[in-house]
C-alpha positions in Angstrom: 0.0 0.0 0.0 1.7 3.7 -1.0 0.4 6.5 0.9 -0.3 9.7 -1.6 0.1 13.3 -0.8 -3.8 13.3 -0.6 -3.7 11.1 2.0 -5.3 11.9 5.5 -1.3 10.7 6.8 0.6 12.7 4.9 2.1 15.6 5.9 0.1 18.6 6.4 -2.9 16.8 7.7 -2.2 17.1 11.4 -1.8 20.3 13.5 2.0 20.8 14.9 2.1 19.2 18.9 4.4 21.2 20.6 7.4 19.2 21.9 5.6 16.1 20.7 4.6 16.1 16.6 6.2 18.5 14.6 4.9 16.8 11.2 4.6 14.1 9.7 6.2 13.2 6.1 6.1 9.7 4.1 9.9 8.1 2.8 11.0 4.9 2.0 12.2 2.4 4.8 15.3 3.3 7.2 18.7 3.0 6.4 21.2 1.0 8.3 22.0 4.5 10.4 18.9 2.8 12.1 20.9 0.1 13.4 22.8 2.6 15.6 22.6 2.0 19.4 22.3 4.1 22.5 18.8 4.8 22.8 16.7 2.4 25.0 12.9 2.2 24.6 11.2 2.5 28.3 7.7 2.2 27.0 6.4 0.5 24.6 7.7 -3.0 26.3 9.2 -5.7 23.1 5.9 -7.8 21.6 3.7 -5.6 23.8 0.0 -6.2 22.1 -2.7 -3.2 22.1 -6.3 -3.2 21.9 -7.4 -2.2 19.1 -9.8 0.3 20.6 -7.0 2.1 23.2 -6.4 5.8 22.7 -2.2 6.4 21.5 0.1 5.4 24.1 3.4 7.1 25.1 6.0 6.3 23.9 9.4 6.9 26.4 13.0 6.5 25.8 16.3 7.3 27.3 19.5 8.0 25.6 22.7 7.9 26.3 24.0 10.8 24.0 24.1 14.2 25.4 24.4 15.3 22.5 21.3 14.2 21.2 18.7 16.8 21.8 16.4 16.1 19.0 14.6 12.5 18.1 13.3 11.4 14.7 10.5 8.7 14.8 10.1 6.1 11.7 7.4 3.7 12.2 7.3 1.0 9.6 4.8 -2.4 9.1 5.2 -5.6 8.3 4.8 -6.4 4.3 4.8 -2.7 2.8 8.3 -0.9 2.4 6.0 2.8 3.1 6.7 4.0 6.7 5.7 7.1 8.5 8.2 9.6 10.3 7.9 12.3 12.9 10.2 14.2 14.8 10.1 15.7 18.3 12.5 17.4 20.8 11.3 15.3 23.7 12.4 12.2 24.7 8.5 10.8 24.8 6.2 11.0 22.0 2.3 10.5 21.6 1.4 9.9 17.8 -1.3 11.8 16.7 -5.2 10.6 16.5 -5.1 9.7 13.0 -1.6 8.1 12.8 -2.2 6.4 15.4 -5.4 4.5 14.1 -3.4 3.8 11.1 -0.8 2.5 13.1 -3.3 0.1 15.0 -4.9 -0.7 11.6 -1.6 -1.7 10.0 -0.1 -3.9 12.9 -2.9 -5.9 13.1 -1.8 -9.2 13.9 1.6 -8.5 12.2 4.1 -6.3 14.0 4.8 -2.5 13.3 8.6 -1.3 14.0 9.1 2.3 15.6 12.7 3.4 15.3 14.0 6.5 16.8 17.0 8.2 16.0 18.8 10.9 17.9 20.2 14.0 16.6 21.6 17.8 17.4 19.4 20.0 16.3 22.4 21.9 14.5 23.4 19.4 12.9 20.2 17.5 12.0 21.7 15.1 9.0 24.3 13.6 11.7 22.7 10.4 13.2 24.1 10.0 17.1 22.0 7.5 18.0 19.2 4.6 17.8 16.8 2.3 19.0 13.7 1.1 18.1 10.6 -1.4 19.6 7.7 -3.5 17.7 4.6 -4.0 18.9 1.5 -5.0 17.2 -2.7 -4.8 17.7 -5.0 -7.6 18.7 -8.1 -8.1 16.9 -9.7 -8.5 20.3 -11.4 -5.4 22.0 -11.6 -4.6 25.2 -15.1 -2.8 24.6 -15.3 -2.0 28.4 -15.5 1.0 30.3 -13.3 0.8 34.1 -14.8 2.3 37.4 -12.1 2.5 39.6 -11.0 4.5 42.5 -8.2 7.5 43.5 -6.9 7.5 46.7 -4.4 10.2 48.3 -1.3 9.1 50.0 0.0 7.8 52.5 -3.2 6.1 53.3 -3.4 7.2 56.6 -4.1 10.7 55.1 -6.8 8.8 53.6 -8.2 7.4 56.2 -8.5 10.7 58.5 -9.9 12.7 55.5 -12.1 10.2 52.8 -13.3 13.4 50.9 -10.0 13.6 48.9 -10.9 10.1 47.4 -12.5 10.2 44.1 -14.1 7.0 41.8 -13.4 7.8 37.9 -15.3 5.6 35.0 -14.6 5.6 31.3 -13.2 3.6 28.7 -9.4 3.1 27.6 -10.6 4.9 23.9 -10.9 8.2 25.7 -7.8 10.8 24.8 -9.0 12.8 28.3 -8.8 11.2 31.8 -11.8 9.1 32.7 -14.8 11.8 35.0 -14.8 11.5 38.2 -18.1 10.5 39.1 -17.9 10.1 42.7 -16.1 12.7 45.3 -16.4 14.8 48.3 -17.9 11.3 50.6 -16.3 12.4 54.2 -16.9 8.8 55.1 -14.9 5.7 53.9 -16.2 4.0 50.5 -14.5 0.8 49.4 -14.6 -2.5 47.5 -17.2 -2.3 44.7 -18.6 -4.9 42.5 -21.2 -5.1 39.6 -23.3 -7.8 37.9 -22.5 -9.4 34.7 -24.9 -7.5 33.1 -23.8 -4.3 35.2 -27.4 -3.5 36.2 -26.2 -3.9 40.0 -23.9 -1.4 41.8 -22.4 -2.4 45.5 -20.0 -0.3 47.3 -18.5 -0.8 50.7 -19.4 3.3 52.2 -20.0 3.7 56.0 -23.3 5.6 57.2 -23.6 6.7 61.1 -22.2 5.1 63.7 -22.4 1.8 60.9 -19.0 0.6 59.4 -20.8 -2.7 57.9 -22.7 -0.6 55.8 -22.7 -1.3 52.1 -24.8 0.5 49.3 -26.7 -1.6 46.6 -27.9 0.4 43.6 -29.4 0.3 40.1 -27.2 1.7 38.0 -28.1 4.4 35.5 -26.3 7.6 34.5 -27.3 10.0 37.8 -27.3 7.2 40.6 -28.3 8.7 43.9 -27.0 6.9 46.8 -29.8 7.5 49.9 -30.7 5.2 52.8 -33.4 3.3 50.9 -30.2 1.8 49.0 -28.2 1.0 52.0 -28.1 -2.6 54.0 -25.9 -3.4 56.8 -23.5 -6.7 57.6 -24.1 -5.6 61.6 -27.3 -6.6 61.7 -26.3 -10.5 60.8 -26.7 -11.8 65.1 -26.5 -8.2 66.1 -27.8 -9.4 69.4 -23.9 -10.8 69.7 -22.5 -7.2 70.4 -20.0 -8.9 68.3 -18.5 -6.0 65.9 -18.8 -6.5 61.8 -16.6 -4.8 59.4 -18.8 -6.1 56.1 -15.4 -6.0 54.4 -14.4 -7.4 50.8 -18.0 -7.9 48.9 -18.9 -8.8 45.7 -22.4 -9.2 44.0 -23.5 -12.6 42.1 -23.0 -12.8 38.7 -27.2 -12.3 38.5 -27.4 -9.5 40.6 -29.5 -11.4 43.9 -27.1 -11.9 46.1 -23.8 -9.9 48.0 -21.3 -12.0 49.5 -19.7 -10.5 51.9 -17.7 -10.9 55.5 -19.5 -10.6 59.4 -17.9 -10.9 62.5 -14.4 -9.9 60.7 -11.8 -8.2 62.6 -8.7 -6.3 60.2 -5.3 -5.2 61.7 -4.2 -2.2 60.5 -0.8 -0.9 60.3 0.3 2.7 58.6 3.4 3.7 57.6 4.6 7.2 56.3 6.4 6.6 53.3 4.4 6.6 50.2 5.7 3.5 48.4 4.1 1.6 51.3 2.0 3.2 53.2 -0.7 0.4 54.7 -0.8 -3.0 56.1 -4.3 -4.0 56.2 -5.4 -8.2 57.0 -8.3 -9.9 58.2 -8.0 -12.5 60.9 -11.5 -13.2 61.6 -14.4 -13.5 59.5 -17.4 -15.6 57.6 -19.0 -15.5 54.1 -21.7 -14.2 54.4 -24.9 -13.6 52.1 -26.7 -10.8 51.3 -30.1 -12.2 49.6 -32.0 -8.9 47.8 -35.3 -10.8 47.1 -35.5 -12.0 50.8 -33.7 -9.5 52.6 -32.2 -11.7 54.8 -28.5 -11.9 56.0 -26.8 -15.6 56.5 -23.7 -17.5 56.4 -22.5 -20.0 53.7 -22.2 -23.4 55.6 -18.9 -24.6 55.2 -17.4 -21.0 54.7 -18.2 -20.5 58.5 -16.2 -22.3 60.2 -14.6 -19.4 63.7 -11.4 -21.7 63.4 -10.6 -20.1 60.2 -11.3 -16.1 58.9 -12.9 -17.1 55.6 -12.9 -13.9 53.4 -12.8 -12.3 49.8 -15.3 -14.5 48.2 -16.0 -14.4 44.8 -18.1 -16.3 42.2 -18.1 -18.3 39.4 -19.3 -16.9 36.1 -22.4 -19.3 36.6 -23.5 -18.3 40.7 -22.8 -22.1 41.1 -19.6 -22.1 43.1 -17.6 -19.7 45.0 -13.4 -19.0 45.9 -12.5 -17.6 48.9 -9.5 -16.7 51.0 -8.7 -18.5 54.1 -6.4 -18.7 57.0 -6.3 -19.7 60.6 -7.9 -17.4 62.7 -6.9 -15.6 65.6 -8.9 -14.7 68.4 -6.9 -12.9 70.7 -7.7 -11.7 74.2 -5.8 -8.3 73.8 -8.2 -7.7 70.7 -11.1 -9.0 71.7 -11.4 -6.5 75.0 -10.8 -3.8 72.7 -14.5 -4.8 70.5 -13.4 -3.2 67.8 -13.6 -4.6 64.0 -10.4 -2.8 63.2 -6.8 -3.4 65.6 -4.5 -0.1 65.0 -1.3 0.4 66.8 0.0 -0.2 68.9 -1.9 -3.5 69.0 -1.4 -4.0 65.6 2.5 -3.2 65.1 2.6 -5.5 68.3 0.7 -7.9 66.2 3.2 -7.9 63.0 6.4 -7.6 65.1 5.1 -11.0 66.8 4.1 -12.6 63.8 6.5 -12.1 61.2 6.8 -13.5 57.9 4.1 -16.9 59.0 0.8 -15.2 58.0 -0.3 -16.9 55.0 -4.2 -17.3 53.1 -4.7 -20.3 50.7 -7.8 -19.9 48.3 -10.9 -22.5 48.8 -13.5 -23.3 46.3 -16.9 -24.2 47.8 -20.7 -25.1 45.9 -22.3 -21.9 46.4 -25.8 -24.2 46.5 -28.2 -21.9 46.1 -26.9 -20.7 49.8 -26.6 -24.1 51.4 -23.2 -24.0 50.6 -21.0 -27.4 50.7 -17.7 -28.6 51.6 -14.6 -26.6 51.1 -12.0 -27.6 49.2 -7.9 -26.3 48.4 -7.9 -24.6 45.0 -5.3 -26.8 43.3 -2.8 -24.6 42.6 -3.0 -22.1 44.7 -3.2 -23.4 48.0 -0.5 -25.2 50.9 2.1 -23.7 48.6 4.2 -21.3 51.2 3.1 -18.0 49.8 -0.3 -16.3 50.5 -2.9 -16.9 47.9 -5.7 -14.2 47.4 -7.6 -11.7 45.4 -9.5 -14.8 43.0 -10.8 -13.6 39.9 -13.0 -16.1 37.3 -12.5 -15.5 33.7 -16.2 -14.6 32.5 -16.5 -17.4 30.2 -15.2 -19.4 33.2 -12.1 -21.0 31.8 -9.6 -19.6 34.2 -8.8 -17.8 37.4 -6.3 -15.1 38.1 -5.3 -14.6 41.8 -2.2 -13.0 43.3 0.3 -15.0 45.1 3.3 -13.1 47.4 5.0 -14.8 50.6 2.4 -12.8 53.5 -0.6 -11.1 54.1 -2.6 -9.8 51.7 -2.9 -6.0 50.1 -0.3 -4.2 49.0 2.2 -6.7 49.0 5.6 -5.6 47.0 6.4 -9.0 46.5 2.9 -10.0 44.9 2.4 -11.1 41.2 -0.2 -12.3 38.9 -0.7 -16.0 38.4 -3.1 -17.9 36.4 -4.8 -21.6 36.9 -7.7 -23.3 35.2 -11.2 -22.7 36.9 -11.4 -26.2 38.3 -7.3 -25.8 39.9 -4.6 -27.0 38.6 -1.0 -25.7 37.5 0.0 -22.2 38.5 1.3 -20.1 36.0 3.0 -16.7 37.1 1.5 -14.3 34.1 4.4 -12.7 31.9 2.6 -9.3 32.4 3.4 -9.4 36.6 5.6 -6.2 37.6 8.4 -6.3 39.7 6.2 -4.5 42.4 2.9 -4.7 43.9 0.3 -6.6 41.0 -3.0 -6.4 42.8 -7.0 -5.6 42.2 -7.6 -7.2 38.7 -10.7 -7.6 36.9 -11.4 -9.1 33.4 -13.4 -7.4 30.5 -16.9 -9.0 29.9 -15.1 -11.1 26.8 -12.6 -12.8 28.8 -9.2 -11.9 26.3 -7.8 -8.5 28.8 -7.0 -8.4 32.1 -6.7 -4.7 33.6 -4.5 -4.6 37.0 -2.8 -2.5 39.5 0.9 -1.8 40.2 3.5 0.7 41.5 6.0 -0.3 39.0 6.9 3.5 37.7 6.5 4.6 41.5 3.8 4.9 44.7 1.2 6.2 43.3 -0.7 3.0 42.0 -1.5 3.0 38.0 -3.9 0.6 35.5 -2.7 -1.7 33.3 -3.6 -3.8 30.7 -2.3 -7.2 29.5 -3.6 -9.9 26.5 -5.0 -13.1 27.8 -5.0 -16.1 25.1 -7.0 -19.1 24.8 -3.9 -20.9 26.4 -3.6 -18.5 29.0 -0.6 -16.9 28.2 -0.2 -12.7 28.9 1.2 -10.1 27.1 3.4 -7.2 28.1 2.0 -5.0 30.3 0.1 -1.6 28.4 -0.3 0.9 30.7 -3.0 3.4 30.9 -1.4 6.7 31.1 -4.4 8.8 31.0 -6.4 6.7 34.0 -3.9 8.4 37.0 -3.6 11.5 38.4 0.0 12.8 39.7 -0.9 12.9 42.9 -3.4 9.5 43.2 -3.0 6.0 43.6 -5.8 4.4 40.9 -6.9 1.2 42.5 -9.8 -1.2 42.5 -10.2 -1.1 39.0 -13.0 -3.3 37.7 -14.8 -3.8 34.2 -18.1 -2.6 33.2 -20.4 -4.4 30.8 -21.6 -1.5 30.0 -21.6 1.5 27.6 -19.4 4.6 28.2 -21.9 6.6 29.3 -23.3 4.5 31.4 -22.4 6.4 34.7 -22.5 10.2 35.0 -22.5 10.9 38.7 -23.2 9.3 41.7 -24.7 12.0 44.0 -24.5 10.9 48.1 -27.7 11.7 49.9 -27.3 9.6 53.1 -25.2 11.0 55.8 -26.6 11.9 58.8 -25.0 14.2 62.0 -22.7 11.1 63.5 -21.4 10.2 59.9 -19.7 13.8 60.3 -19.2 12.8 64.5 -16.7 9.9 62.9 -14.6 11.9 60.3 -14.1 14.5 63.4 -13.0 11.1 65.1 -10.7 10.3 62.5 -8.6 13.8 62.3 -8.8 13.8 66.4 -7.0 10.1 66.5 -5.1 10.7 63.3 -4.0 13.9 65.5 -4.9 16.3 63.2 -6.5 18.4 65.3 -6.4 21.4 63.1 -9.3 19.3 60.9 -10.9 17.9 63.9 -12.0 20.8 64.8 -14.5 22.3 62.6 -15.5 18.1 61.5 -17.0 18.0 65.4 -18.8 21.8 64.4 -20.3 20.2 61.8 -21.4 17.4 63.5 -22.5 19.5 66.0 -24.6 22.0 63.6 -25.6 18.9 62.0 -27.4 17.4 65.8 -27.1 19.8 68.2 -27.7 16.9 70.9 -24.4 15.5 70.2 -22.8 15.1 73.2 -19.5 13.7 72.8 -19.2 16.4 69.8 -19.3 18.9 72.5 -17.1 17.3 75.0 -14.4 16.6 72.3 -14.2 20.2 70.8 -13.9 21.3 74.2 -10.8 19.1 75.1 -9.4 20.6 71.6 -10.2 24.0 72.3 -8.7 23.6 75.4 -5.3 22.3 74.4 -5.4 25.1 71.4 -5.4 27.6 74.9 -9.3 28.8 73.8 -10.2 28.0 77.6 -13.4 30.0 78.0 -14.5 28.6 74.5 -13.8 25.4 75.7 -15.9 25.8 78.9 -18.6 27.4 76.8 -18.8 23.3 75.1 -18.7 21.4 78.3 -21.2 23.5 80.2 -23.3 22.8 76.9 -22.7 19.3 77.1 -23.8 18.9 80.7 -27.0 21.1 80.4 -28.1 18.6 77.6 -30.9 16.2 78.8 -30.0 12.9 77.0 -30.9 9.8 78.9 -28.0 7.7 78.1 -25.1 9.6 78.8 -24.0 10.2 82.5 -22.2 13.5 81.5 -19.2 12.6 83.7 -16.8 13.4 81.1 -18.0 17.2 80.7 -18.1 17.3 84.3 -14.3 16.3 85.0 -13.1 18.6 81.5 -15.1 21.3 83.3 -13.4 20.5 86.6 -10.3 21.0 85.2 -11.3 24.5 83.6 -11.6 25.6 87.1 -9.0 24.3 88.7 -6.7 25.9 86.2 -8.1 29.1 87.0 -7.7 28.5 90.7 -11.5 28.1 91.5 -10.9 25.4 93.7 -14.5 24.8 95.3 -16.1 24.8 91.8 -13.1 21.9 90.5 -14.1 19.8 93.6 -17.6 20.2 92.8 -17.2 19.2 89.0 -15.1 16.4 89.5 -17.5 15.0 92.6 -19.7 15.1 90.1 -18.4 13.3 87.5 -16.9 10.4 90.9 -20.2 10.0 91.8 -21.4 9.2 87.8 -18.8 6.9 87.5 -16.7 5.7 90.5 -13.3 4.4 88.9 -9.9 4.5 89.6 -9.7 7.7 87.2 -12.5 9.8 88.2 -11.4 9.1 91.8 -7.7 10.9 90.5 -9.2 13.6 89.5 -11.3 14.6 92.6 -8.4 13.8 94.9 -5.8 15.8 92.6 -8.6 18.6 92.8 -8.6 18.7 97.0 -5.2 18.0 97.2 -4.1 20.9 94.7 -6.5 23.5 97.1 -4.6 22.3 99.9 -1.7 23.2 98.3 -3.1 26.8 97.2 -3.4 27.7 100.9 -1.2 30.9 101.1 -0.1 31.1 97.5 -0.2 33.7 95.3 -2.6 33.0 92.6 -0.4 32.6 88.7 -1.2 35.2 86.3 -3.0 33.9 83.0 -0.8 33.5 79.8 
């Protein structure tokens, strides 16, 4: 085929790309300058396949010329001698729209050849270096938009301020970033799943006092997320007091059910640097069920075993069987005072330190049985191997299973990689696409041939890729998807949509009530940003004004900030509020200490009597005696002046 000078390629056509495309001309194939070396291709990888519907990657290259400070770009196809060049004074380079679709067209199922060549832009005709990369185009779409999520590091930053995560959805053939369609929730939001046919949305997002809430919705372009959408893992044997985190669901290939986890307990661990920032672990827990026709809440028999934390469930393309992550579980003392779904330090580091490297998850496969579950069995495969096993995925045509494999834990594991087995178990094969850090949270597109996938390969903030599944199960190079991350946002949780493009717009929250404001005050006033806490427990507070604890809290804040008679103002407020089940002994003592700092002796006995007498402990009963002792003290001194 001979491109013409009337041909949409040829030069002229396109507008000049600063830096990037500064035309594009047609010549006859390179010359053996080509074969200079010096210049090494970072991106494309070698045989790397694209879909055939992905926007232009970009290409990256380094060279080892100084010199060099000007690149020209030949890309040339199998079985025709016509090639296309551009030049650019970057070492990166983005083909233009059109080129680029003749590009994909042309190294269909045959490989295409760029070769770069580095010059001085003084003296252009002087060839310093070379290097080139092939790569071809599979005749298999992806034909799938990805909902995914952003996240702000480290994650403890995260954690103590949720509004700065954002969920993005659109598809790979978009040359902007995917929208954000979700943002601003001041509450944690999580693990999200759809149906095969993607008429079912679930998302992990806390509401109230509730962290084993999880939202169920239809899903159209403006989703609105209210209560009338929201069911809760805590209710499952609520009567227990037994704490539920509802952690790691997914929802049944049909849409009916949510599996999910109750009676879970996580350690957490944060870290500051940004490569790393969280260790998070489950090491108690059941599948559970969610049923949406019944409304009723129940565990899978033989994924319930309290010997074991039996988590991540997922199913078969079919509904008929299910592949879950377990381990021995741990049902410590020191935890189990605490009754809290979620260890932090210093428990948790105390945790780590004592286990070490011996905390490993094997996946199961179990009948789901139309909920009457069955008898557990070791994937083959990926089970009583020495690593951790986690994070199953089922191919959609249910031919294979991709899971990650690393030597501990699970999450955000630099050591994990991608494997592949056959649905039923069997050999382990680590895919060719795995990174040399952190592969994690994969997800096939509804046709079964791409697999998209997280890593922190080209640093810590998290990006999508891509890679080629054949009929064999064999991967591809990894392609990654430049325009899905944000510089300053780890993309994660990315998951397929058998949907159109447009199938989300905006999902608008419309569920939060006065304590889901109470808890992100919580998390800036344990996180010990107190700066942030402070107007969080306002809100709260303008949000119920019969929020105790909001009261008492700002106070302490206040107080320590040196806003005393502001703080005062709050625990005099608190105590004057008639709530029946609070005792007020904590306003009561802060208040007592207000006055004994100001040397009003009498009134700091009084307060802390108070509070004694609403709760006689061993720390109440400090306070009043510190309080009679410090006026005995007083006698005959002179009185501090106020900073």
């Amino acid at each position: 085929m001979r491109i013409s000078s009337k041909h949409p390629l040829a030069f002229g056509s396109f507008p000049v790309m600063a830096a990037v495309a500064i035309g594009v001309i047609c010549c006859q194939s390179p010359d053996k300058e080509s074969l200079l070396t010096g210049i090494q291709v970072e991106y494309p990888h070698p045989g790397t396949l694209f879909p055939p519907d992905i926007a232009a990657p970009v290409f990256r290259w380094e060279d080892a010329r100084p010199a060099a400070d000007k690149w020209q770009i030949t890309v040339g196809f199998q079985g025709t001698t016509d090639v296309l060049t551009f030049t650019t004074s970057a070492k990166k380079w983005i083909p233009p729209k059109d080129a680029w679709e003749k590009m994909k067209l042309c190294s269909l199922g045959k490989p295409a050849t760029v070769e770069i060549r580095g010059v001085n832009n003084a003296k252009p005709k002087k060839i310093l270096s070379g290097g080139q990369v092939s790569f071809e185009t599979s005749p298999d779409s992806v034909s799938a938009p990805i909902f995914y999520r952003e996240v702000n590091l480290p994650f403890l930053e995260a954690v103590k301020d949720p509004t700065k995560i954002r969920w993005r959805f659109g598809s790979i053939s978009s040359e902007e970033q995917p929208k954000i369609v979700l943002q601003n929730l001041p509450v944690c939001g999580n693990c999200h799943s759809f149906s095969s046919d993607a008429k079912v949305l679930g998302m992990e997002a806390d509401c109230g006092n509730d962290k084993g809430a999880y939202a169920i919705m239809p899903v159209k372009q403006d989703i609105v997320l209210d209560r009338s959408k929201i069911m809760s893992w805590s209710d499952y044997k609520s009567q227990d007091k037994e704490p539920t985190f509802g952690l790691l669901n997914q929802v049944s290939p049909d849409g009916r059910y949510i599996a999910g986890t109750v009676k879970d307990q996580a350690v957490a661990v944060y870290r500051p640097n940004l490569m790393f920032s969280q260790l998070f672990f489950l090491i108690k827990g059941m599948v559970t069920i969610y049923d949406r026709q019944t409304k009723k809440i129940f565990t899978l028999p033989g994924a319930d075993d309290r010997r074991y934390v039996q988590t991540n469930a997922t199913w078969s393309p079919d509904g008929k069987y299910m592949v879950y992550v377990r381990n021995k579980s741990y049902n410590l003392d020191e935890f189990n005072r605490q009754h809290r779904a979620l260890i932090t330090s210093p428990e948790a580091d105390s945790f780590v330190a004592h286990q070490g490297n011996s905390y490993k998850y094997d996946l199961y496969r179990i009948p789901f049985n139309g909920g009457k579950g069955g008898t557990p069995e070791p994937l083959a495969g990926a089970s009583n191997n020495g690593m951790s096993n986690y994070f199953a995925k089922y191919s959609p045509n249910g031919k294979w299973i991709a899971f990650c494999k690393a030597s501990n834990y699970i999450f955000l594991q630099p050591d994990s990689k991608l494997y592949i087995i056959p649905a039923q178990g069997g050999e382990a094969r680590e895919l060719s696409c795995s990174m040399s850090i952190l592969n994690s949270w994969h997800s096939w597109s509804p046709n079964s041939k791409w697999l998209v996938f997280s890593s922190k390969v080209n640093g810590p903030y998290t990006q999508l890729f891509l890679t080629h599944i054949s009929d064999s199960g064999t991967s591809t190079p990894a392609v990654v998807l430049d325009r899905f991350t944000s510089v300053d946002r780890a993309a994660n949780i990315p998951e397929f949509v058998n949907a159109g493009a447009d199938a989300i717009l905006k999902i608008r929250e419309d569920y939060l009530d006065a304590y889901s404001y109470y808890r992100v005050a919580e998390a800036f006033h344990l996180g010990g940003d107190f700066n942030r806490a402070i107007p969080a427990y306002r809100k709260a507070i303008q949000c119920n004004p019969k929020n105790y604890l909001a009261y008492v809290k700002l106070g302490v804040l206040l107080y320590g900030k040196g806003k005393k008679e502001e703080a005062a103002e709050q625990f005099k407020t608190a105590i004057n509020l008639n709530i029946d089940d609070e005792d007020h002994y904590e306003a009561h003592a802060d208040f007592g200490k207000y006055y004994l700092d100001k040397w009003e002796f009498e009134k700091a006995i009084e307060e802390m009597a108070i509070a004694y007498k609403l709760h006689p402990d061993s720390v109440t009963k400090h306070y009043l005696e510190n309080a009679r002792k410090c006026k005995e003290l007083a006698v005959g001194q002179k009185k501090p002046e106020s900073k």
